[in-house]
PDBQT receptor file of N, H, CA, C and O in Angstrom, charges set to zero:
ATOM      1  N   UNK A   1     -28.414 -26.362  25.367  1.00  0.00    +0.000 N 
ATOM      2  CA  UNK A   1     -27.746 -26.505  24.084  1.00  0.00    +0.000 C 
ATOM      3  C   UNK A   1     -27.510 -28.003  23.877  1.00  0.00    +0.000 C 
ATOM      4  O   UNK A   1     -26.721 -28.559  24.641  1.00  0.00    +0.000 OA
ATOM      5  N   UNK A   2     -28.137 -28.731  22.889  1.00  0.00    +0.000 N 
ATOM      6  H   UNK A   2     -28.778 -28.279  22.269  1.00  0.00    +0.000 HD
ATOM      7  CA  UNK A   2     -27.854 -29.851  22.275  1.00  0.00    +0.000 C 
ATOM      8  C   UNK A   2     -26.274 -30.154  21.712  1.00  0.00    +0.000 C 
ATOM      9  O   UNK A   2     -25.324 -29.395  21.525  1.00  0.00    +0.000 OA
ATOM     10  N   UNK A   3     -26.398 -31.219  21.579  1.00  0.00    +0.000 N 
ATOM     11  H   UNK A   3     -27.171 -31.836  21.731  1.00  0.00    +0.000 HD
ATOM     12  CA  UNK A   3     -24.909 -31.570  20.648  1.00  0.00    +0.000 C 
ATOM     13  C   UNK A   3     -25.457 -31.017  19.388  1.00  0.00    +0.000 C 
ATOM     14  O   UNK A   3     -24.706 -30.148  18.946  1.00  0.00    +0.000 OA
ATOM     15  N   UNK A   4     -26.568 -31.230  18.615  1.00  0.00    +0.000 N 
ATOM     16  H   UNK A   4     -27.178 -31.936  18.974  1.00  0.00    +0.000 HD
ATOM     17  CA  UNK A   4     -26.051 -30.307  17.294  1.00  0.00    +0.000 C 
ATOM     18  C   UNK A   4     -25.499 -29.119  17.186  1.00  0.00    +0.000 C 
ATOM     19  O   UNK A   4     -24.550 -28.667  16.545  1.00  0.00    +0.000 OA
ATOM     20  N   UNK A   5     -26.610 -28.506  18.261  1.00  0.00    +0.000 N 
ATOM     21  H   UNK A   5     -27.381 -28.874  18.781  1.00  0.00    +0.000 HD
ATOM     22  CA  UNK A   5     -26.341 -26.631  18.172  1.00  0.00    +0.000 C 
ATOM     23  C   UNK A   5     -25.046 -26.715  18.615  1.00  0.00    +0.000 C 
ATOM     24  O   UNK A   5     -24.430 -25.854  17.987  1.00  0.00    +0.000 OA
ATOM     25  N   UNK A   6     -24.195 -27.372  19.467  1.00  0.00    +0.000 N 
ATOM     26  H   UNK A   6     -24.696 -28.071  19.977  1.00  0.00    +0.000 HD
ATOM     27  CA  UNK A   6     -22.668 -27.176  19.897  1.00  0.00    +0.000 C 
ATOM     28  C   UNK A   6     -21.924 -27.798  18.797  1.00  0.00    +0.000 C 
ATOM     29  O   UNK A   6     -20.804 -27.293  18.862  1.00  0.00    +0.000 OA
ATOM     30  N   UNK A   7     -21.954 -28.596  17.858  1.00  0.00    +0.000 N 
ATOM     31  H   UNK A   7     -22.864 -29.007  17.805  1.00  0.00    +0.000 HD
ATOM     32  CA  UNK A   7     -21.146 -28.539  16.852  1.00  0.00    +0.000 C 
ATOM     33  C   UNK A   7     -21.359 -27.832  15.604  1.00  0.00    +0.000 C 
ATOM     34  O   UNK A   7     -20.416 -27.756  14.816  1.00  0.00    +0.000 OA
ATOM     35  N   UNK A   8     -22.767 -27.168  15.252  1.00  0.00    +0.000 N 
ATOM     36  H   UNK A   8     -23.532 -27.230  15.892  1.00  0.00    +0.000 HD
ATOM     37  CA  UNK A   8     -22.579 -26.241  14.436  1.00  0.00    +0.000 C 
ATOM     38  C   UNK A   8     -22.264 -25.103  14.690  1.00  0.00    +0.000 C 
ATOM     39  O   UNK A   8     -21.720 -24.408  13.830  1.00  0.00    +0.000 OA
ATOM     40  N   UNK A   9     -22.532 -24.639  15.937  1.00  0.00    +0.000 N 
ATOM     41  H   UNK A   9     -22.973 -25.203  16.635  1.00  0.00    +0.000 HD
ATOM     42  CA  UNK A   9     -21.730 -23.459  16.882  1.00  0.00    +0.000 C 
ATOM     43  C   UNK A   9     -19.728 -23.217  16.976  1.00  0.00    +0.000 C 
ATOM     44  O   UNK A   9     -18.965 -22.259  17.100  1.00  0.00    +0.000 OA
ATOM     45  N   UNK A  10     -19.582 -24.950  16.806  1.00  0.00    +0.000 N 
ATOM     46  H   UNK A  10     -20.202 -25.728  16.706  1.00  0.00    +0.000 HD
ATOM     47  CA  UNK A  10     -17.929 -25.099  16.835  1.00  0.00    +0.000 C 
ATOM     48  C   UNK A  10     -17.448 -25.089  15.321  1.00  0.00    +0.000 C 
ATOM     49  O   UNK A  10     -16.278 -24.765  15.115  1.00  0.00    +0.000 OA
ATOM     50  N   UNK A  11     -18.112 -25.360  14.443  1.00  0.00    +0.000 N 
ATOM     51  H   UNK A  11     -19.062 -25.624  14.609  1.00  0.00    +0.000 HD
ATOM     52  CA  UNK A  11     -17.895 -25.535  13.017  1.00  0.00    +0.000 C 
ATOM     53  C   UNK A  11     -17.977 -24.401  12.847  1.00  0.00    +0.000 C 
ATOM     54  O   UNK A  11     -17.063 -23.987  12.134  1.00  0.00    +0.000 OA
ATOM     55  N   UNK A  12     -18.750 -23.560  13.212  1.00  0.00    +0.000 N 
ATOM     56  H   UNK A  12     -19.492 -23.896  13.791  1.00  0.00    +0.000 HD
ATOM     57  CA  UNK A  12     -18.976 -21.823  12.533  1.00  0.00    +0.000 C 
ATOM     58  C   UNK A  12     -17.846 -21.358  12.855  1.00  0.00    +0.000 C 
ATOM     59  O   UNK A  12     -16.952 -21.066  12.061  1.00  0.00    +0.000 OA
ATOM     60  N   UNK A  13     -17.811 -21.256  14.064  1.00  0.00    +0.000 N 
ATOM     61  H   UNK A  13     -18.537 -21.493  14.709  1.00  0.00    +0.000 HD
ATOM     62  CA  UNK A  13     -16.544 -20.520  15.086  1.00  0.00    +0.000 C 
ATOM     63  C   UNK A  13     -15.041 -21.258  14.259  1.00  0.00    +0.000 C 
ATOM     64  O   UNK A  13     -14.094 -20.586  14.668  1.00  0.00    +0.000 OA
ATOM     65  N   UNK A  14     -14.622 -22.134  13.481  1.00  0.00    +0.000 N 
ATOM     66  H   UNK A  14     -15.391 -22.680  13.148  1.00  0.00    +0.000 HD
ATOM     67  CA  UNK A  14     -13.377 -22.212  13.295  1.00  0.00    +0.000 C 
ATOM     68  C   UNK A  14     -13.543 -21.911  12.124  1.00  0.00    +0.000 C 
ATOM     69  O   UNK A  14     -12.641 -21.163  11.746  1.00  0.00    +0.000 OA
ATOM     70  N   UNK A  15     -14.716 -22.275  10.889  1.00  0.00    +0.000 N 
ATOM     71  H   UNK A  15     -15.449 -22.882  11.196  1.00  0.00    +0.000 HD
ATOM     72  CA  UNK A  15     -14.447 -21.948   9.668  1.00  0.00    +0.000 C 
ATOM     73  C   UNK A  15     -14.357 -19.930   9.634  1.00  0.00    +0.000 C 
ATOM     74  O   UNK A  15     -13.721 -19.205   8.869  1.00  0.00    +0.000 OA
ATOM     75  N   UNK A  16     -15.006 -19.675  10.454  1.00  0.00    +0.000 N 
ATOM     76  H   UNK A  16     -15.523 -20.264  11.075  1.00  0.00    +0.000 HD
ATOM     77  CA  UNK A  16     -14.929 -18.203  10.841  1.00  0.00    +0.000 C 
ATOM     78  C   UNK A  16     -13.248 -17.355  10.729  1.00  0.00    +0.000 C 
ATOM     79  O   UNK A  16     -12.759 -16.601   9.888  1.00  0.00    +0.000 OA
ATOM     80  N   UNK A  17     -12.734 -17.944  12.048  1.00  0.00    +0.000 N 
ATOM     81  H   UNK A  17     -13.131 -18.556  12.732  1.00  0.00    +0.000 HD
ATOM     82  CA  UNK A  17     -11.609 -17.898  11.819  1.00  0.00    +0.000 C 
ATOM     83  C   UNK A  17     -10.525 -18.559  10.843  1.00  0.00    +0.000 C 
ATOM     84  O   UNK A  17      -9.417 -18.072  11.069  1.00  0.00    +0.000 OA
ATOM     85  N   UNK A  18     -10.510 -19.412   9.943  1.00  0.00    +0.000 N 
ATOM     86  H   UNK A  18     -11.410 -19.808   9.760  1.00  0.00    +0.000 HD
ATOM     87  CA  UNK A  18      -9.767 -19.626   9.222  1.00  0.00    +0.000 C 
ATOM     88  C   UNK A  18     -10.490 -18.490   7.945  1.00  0.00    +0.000 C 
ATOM     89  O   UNK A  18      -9.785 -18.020   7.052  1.00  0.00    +0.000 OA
ATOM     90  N   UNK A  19     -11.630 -18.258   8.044  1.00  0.00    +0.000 N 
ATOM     91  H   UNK A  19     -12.203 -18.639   8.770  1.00  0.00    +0.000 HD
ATOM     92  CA  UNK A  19     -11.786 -17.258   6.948  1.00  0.00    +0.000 C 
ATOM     93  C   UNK A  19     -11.013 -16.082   7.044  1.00  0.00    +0.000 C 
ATOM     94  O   UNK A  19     -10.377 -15.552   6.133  1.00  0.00    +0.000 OA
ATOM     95  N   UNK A  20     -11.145 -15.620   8.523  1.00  0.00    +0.000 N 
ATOM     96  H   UNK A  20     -11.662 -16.051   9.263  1.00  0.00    +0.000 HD
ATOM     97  CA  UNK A  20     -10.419 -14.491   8.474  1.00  0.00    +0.000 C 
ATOM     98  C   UNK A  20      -8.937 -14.937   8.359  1.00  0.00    +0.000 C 
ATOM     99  O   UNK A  20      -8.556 -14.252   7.409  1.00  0.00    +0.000 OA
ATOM    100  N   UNK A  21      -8.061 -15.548   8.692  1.00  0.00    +0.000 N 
ATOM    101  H   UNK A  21      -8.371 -16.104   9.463  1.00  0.00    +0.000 HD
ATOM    102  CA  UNK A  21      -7.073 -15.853   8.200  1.00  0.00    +0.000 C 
ATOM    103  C   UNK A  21      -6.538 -15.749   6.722  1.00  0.00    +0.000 C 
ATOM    104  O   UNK A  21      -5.508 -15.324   6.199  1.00  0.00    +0.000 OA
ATOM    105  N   UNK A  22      -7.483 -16.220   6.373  1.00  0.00    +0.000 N 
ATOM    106  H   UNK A  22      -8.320 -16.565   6.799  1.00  0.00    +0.000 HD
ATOM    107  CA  UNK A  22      -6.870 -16.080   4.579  1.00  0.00    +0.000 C 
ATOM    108  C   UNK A  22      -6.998 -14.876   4.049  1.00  0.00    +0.000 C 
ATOM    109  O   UNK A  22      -6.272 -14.301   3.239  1.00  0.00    +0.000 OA
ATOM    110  N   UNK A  23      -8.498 -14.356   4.840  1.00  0.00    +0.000 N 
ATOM    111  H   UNK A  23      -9.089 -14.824   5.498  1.00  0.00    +0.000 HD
ATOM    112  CA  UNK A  23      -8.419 -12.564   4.564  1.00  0.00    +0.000 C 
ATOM    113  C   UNK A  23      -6.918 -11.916   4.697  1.00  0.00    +0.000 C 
ATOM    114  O   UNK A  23      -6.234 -11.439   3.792  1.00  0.00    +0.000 OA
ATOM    115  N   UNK A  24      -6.575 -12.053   6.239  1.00  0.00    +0.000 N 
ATOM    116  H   UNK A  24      -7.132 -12.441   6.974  1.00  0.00    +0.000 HD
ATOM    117  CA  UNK A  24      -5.549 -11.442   6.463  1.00  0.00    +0.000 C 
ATOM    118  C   UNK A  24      -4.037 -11.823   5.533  1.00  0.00    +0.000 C 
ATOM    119  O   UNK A  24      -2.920 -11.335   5.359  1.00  0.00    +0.000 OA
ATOM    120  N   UNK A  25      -4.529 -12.550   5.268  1.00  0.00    +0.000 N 
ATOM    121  H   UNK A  25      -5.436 -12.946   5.409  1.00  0.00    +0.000 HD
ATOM    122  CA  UNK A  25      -3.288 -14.091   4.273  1.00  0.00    +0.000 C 
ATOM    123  C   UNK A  25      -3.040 -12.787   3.122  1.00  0.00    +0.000 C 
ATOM    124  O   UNK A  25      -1.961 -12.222   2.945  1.00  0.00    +0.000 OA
ATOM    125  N   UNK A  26      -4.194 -12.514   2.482  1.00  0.00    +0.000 N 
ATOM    126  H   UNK A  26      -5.071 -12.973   2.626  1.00  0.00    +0.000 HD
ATOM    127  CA  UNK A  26      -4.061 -11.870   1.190  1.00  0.00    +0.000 C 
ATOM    128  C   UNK A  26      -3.731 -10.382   1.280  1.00  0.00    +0.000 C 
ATOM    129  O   UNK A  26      -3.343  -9.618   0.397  1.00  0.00    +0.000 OA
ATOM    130  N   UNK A  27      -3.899 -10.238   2.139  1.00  0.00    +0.000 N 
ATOM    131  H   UNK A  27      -4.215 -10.859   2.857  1.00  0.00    +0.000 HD
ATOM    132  CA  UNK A  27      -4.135  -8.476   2.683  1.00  0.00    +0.000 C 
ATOM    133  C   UNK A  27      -2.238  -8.411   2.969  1.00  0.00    +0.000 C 
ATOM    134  O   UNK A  27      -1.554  -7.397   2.829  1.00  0.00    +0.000 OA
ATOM    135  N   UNK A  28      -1.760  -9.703   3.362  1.00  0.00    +0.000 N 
ATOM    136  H   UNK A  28      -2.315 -10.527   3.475  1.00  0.00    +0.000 HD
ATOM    137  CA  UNK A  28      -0.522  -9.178   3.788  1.00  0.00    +0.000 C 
ATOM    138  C   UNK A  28       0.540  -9.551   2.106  1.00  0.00    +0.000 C 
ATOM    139  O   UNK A  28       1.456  -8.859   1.661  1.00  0.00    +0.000 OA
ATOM    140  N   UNK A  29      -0.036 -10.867   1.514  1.00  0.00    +0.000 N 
ATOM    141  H   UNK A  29      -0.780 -11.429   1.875  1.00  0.00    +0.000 HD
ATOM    142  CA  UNK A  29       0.863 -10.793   0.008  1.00  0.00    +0.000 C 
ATOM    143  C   UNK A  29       0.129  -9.565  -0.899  1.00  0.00    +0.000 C 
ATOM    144  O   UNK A  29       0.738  -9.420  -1.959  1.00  0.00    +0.000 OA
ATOM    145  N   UNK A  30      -0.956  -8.694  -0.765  1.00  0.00    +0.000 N 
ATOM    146  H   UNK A  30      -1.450  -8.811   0.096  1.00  0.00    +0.000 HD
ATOM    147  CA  UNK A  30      -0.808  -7.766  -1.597  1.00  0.00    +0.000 C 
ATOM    148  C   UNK A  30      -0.022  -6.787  -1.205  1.00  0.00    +0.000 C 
ATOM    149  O   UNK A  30       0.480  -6.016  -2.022  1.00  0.00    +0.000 OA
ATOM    150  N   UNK A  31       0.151  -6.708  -0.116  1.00  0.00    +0.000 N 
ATOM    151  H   UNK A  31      -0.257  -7.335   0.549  1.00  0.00    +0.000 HD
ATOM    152  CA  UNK A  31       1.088  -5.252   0.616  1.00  0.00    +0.000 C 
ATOM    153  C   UNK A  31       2.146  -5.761   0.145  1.00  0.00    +0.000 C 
ATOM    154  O   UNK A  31       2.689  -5.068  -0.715  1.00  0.00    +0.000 OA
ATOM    155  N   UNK A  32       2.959  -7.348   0.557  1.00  0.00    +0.000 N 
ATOM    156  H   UNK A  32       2.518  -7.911   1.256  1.00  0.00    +0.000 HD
ATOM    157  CA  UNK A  32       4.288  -7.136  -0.044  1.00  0.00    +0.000 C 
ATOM    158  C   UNK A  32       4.713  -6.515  -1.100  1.00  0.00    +0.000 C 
ATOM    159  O   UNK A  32       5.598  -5.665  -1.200  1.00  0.00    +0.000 OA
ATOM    160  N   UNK A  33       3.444  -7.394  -2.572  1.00  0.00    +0.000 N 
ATOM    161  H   UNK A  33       2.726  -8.085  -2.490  1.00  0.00    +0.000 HD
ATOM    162  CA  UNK A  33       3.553  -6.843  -3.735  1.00  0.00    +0.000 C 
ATOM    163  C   UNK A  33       3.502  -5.305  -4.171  1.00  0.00    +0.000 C 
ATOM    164  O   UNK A  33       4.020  -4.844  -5.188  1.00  0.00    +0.000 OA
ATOM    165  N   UNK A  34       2.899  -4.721  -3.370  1.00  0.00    +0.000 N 
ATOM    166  H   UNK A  34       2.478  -5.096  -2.544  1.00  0.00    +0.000 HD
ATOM    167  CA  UNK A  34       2.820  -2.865  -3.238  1.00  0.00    +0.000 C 
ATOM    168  C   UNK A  34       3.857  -2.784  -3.313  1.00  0.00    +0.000 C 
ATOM    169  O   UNK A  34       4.401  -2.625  -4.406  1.00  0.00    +0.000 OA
ATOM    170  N   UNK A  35       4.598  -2.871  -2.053  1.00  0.00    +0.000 N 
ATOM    171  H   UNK A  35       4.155  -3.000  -1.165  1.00  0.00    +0.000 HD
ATOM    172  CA  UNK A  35       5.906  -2.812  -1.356  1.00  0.00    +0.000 C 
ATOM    173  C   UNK A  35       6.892  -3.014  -2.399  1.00  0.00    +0.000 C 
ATOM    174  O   UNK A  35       7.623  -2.058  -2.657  1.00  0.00    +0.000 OA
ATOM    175  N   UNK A  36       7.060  -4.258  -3.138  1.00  0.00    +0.000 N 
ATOM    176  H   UNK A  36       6.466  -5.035  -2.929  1.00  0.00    +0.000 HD
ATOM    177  CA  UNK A  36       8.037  -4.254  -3.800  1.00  0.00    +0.000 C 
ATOM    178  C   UNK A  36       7.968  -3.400  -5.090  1.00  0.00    +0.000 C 
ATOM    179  O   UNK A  36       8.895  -2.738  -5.557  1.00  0.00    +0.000 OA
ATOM    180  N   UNK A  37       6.871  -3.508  -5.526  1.00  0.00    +0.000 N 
ATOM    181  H   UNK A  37       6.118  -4.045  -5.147  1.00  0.00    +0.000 HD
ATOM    182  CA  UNK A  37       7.044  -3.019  -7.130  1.00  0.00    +0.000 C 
ATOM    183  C   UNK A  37       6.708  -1.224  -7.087  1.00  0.00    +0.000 C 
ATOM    184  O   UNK A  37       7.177  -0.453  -7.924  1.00  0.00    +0.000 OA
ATOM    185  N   UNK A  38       5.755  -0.767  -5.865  1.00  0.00    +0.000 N 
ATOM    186  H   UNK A  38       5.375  -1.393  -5.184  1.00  0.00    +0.000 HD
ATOM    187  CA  UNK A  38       5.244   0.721  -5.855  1.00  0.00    +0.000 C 
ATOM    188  C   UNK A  38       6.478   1.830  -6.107  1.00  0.00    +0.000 C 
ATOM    189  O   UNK A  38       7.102   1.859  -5.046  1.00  0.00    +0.000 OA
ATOM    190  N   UNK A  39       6.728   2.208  -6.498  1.00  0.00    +0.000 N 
ATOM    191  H   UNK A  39       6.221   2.185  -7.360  1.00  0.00    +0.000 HD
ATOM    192  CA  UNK A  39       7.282   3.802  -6.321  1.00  0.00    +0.000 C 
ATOM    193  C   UNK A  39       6.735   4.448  -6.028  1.00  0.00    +0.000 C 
ATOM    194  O   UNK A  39       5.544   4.434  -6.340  1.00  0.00    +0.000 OA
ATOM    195  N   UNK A  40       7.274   5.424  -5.241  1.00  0.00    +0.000 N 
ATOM    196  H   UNK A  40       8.241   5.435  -4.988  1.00  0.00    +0.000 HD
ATOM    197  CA  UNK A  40       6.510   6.272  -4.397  1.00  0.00    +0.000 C 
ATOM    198  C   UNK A  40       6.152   7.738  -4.928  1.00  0.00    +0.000 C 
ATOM    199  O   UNK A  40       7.108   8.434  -5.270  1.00  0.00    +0.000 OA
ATOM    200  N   UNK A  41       5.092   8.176  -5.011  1.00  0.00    +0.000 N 
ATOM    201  H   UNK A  41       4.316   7.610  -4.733  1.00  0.00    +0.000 HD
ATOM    202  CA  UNK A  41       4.353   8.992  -5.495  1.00  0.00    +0.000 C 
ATOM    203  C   UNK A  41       5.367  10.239  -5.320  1.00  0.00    +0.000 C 
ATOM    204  O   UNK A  41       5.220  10.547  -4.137  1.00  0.00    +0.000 OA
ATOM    205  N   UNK A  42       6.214  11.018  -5.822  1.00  0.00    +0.000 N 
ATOM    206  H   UNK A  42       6.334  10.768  -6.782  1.00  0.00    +0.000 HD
ATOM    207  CA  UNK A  42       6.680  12.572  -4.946  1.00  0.00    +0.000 C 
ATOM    208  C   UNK A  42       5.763  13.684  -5.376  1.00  0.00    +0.000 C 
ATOM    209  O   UNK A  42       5.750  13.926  -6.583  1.00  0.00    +0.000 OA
ATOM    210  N   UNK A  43       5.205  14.201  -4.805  1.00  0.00    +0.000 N 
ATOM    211  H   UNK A  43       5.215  14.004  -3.825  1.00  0.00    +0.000 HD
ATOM    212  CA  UNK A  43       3.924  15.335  -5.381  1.00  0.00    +0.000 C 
ATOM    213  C   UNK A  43       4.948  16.738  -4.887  1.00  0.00    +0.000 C 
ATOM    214  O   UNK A  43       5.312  17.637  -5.644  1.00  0.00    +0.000 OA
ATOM    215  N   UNK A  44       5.256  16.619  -3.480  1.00  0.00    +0.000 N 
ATOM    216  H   UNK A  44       4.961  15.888  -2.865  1.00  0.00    +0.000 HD
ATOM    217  CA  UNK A  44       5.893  17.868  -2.898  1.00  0.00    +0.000 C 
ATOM    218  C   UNK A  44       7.593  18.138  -3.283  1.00  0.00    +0.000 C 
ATOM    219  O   UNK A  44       8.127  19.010  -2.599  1.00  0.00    +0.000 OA
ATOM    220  N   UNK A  45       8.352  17.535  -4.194  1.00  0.00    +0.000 N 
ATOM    221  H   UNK A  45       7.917  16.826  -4.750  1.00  0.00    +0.000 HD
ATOM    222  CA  UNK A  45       9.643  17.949  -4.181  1.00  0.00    +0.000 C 
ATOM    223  C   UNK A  45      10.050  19.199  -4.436  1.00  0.00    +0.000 C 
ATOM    224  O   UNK A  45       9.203  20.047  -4.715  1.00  0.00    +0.000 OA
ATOM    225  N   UNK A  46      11.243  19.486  -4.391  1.00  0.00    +0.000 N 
ATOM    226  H   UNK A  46      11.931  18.797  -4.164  1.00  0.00    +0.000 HD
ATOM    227  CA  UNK A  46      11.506  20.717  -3.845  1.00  0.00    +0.000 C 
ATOM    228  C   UNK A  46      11.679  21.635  -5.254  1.00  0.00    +0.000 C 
ATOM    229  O   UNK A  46      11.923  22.838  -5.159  1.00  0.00    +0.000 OA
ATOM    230  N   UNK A  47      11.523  20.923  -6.674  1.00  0.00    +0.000 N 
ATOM    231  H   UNK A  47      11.325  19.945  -6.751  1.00  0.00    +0.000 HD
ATOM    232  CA  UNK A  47      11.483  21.587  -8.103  1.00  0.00    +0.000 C 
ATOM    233  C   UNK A  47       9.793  21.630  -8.237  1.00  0.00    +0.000 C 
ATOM    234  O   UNK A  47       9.274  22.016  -9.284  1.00  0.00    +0.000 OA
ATOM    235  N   UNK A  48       9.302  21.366  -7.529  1.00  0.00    +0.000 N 
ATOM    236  H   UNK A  48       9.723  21.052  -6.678  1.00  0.00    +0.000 HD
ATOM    237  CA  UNK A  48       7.411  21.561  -7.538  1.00  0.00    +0.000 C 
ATOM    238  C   UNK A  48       7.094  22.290  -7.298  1.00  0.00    +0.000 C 
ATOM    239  O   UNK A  48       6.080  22.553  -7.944  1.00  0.00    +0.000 OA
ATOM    240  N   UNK A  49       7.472  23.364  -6.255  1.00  0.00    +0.000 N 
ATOM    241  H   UNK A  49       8.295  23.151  -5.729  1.00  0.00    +0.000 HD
ATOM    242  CA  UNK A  49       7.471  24.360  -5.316  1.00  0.00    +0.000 C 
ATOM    243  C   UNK A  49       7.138  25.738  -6.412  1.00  0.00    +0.000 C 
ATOM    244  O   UNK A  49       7.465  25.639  -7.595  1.00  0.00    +0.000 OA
ATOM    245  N   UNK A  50       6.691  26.576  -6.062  1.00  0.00    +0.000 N 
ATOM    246  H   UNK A  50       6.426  26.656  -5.101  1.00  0.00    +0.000 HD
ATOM    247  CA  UNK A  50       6.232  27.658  -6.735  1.00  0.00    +0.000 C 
ATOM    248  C   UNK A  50       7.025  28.549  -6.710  1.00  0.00    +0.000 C 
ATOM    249  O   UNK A  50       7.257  29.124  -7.773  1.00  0.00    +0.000 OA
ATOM    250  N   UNK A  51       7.668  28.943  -5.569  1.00  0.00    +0.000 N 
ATOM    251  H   UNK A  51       7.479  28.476  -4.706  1.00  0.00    +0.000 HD
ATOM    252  CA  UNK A  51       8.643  30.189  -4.927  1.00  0.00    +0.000 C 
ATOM    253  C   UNK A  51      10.029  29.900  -5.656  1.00  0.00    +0.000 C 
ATOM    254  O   UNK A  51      10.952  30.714  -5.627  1.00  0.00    +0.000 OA
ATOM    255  N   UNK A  52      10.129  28.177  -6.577  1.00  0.00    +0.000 N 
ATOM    256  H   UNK A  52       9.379  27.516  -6.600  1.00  0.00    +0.000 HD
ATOM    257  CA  UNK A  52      11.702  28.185  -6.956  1.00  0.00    +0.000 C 
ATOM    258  C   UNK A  52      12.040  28.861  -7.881  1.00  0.00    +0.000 C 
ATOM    259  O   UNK A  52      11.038  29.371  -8.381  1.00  0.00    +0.000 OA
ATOM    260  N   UNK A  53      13.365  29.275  -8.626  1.00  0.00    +0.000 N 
ATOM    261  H   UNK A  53      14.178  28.860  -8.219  1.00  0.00    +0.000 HD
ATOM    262  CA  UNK A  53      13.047  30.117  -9.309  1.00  0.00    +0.000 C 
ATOM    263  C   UNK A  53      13.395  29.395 -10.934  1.00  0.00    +0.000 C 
ATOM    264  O   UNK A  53      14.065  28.371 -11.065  1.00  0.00    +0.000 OA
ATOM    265  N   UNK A  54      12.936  29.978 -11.801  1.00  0.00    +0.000 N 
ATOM    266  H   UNK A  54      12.391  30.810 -11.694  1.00  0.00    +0.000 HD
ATOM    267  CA  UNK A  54      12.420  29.411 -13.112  1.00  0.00    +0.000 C 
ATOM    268  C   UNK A  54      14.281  28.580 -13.371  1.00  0.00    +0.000 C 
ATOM    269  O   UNK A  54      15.225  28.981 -12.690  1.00  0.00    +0.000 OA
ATOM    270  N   UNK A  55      14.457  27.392 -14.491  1.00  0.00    +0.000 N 
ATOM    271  H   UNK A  55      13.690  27.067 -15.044  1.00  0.00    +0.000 HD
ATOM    272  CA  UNK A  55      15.748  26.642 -14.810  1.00  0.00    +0.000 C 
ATOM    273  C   UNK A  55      16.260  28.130 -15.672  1.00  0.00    +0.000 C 
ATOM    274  O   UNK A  55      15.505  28.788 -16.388  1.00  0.00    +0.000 OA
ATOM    275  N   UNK A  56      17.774  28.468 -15.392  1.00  0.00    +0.000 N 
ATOM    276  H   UNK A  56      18.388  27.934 -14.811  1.00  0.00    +0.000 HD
ATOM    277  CA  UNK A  56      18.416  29.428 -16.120  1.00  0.00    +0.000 C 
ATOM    278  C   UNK A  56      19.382  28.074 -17.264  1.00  0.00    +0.000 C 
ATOM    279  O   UNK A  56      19.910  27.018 -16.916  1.00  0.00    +0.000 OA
ATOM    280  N   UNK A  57      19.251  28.852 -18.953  1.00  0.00    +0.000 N 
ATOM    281  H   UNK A  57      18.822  29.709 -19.236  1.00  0.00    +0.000 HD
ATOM    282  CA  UNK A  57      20.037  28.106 -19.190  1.00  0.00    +0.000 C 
ATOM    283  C   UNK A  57      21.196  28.353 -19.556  1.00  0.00    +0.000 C 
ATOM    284  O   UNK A  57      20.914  29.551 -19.516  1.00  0.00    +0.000 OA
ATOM    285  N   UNK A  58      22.503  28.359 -19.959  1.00  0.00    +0.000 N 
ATOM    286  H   UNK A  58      22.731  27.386 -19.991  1.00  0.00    +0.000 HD
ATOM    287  CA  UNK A  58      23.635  29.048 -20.363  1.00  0.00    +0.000 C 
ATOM    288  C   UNK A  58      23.455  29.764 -21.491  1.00  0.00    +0.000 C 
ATOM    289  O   UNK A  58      22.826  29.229 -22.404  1.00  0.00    +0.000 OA
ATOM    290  N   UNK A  59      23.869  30.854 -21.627  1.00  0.00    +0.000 N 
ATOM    291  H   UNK A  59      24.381  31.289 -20.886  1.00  0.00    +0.000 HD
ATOM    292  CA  UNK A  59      23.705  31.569 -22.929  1.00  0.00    +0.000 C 
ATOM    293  C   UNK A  59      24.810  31.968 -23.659  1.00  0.00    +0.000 C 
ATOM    294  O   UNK A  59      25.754  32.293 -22.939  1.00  0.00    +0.000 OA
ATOM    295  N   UNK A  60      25.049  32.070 -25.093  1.00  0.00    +0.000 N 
ATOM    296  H   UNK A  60      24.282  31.806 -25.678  1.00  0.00    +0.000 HD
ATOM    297  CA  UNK A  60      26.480  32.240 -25.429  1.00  0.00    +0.000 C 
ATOM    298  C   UNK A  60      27.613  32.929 -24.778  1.00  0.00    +0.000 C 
ATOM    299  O   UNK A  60      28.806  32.635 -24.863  1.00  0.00    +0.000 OA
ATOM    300  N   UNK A  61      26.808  34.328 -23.810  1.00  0.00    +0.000 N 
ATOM    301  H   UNK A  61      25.839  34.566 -23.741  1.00  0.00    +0.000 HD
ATOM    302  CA  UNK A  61      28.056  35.058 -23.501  1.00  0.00    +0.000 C 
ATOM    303  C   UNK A  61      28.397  34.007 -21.787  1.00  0.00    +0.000 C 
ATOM    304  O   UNK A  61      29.584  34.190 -21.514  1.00  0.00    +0.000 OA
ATOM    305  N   UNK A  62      28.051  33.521 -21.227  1.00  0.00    +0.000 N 
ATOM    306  H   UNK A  62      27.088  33.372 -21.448  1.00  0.00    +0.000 HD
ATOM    307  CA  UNK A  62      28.059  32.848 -20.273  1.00  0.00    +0.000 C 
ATOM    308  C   UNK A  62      29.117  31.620 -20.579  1.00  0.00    +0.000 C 
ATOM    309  O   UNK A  62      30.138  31.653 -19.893  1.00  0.00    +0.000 OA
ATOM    310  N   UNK A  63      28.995  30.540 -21.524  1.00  0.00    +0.000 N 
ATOM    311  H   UNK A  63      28.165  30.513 -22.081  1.00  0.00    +0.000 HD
ATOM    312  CA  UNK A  63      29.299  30.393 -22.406  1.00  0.00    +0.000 C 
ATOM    313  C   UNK A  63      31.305  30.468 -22.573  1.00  0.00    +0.000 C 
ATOM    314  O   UNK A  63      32.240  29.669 -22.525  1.00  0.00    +0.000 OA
ATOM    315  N   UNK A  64      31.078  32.127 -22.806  1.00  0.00    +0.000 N 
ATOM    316  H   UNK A  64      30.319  32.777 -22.846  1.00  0.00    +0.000 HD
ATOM    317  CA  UNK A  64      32.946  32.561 -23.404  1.00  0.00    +0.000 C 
ATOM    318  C   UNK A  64      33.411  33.178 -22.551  1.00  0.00    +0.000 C 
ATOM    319  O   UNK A  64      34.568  33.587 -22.645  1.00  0.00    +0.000 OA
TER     320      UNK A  64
């Protein structure tokens, strides 16, 4: 291995890793941004449910 091939070998190898760095850079400010602004999906709550039974509403004699 020459000195070129060992400094384009060392140039690859750090721009490499600083690439992945910024990958990871962005990967972690989009999660914050998830994080802060997401609400969380509820699909399963417990008024979703099939078995609950239908809203009763008051009716006049209920009511007096």
């Amino acid at each position: 291995m020459d000195m070129d091939q060992a400094a384009v070998w060392l140039c690859g190898s750090i721009l490499t890793t600083l690439g992945f760095l910024v990958i990871i850079g962005g990967i972690i400010i989009v999660n914050n941004l998830l994080h802060k602004y997401w609400k969380p999906v509820k699909i399963f709550t417990s008024d979703s449910w099939a078995f609950n039974p239908p809203a009763r509403f008051i009716t006049e004699e209920d009511k007096k």
